[in-house]
C-alpha positions, -999 to +999 in steps of 0.1 A: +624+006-149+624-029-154+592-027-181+619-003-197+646-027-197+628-055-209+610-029-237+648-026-249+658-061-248+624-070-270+635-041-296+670-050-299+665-088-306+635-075-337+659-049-352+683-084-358+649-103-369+653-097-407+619-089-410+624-060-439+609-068-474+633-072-503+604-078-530+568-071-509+565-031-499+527-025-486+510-063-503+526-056-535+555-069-553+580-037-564+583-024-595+619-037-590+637-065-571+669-068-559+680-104-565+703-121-545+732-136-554+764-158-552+782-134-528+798-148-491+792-183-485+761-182-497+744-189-532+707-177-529+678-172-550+646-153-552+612-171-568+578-160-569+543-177-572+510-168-582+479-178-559+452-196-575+422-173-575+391-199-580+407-211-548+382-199-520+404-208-490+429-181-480+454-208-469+448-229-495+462-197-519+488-190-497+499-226-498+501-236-534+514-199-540+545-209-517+548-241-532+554-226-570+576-199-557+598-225-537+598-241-571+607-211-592+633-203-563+648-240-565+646-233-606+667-199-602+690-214-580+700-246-603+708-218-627+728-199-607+752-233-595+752-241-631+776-213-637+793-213-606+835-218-615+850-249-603+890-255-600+899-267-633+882-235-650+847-255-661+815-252-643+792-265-626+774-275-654+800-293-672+804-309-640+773-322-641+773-335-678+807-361-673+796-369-636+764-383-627+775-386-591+778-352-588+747-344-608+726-363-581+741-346-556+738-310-572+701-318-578+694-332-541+709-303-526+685-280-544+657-298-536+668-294-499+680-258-504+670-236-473+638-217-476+651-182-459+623-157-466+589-159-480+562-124-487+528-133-498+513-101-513+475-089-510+460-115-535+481-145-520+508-145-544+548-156-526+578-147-536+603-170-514+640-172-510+657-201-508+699-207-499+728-231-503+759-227-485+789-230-506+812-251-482+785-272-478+781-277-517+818-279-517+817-310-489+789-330-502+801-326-543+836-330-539+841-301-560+863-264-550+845-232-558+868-205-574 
């Protein structure tokens, strides 16, 4: 009885574990993706990187190929903010362009965006998902989201 309890416990805390694929199904990315978005408090993004082949380590692929898709994700994800609406009716972007203050900031947070998921497929390649939150964005630039 009690192996049956604790059975339970251990299943109920993985079905919460987020451990579904959104891009990987069976080592191989899908023939589609569902990106994420700007929805919630949330602005996420999805990048993927290829493994270097000539590479003979498999850590060594799975490395570099998690360091481009952090890269493409970070990439994605300055695009997204860029066309995020600020009070005032301008973006982001044009944010950016008359402050530099809040261009540093906007860039640093990306760089320290939250890495949330990352696949690697059968030949090493990583598709990774990185985060920011909005209220934090909000805090640290000053600026209010619409």
């Amino acid at each position: 009885m009690r192996y049956l309890a604790m059975t339970a416990a251990v299943l109920a805390f993985c079905a919460g574990c987020g451990t579904s694929s959104v891009a990987v199904k069976d080592g191989e990315l899908g023939r589609s993706i569902d990106l994420p978005g700007a929805s919630g408090d949330w602005v996420e993004a999805m990048g993927i990187g290829a493994a270097d082949q000539k590479l003979q380590n498999n850590t060594q692929r799975k490395a570099t190929s998690r360091n481009a898709a952090v890269v493409d994700a970070q990439y994605q994800l300055a695009a997204k903010l860029k066309g995020v609406m600020i009070e005032g009716g301008i973006t982001i972007e044009k944010a950016m362009e008359t402050d530099s203050r809040i261009k540093a900031t906007v860039n640093d947070l990306l760089k320290g965006a939250e890495v949330t998921k990352m696949e690697w497929t059968n030949d090493d390649g990583c598709v990774a998902t990185v985060r920011i939150n909005k209220k934090f964005l909000e805090k640290e630039t000053g600026l209010k989201l619409l």
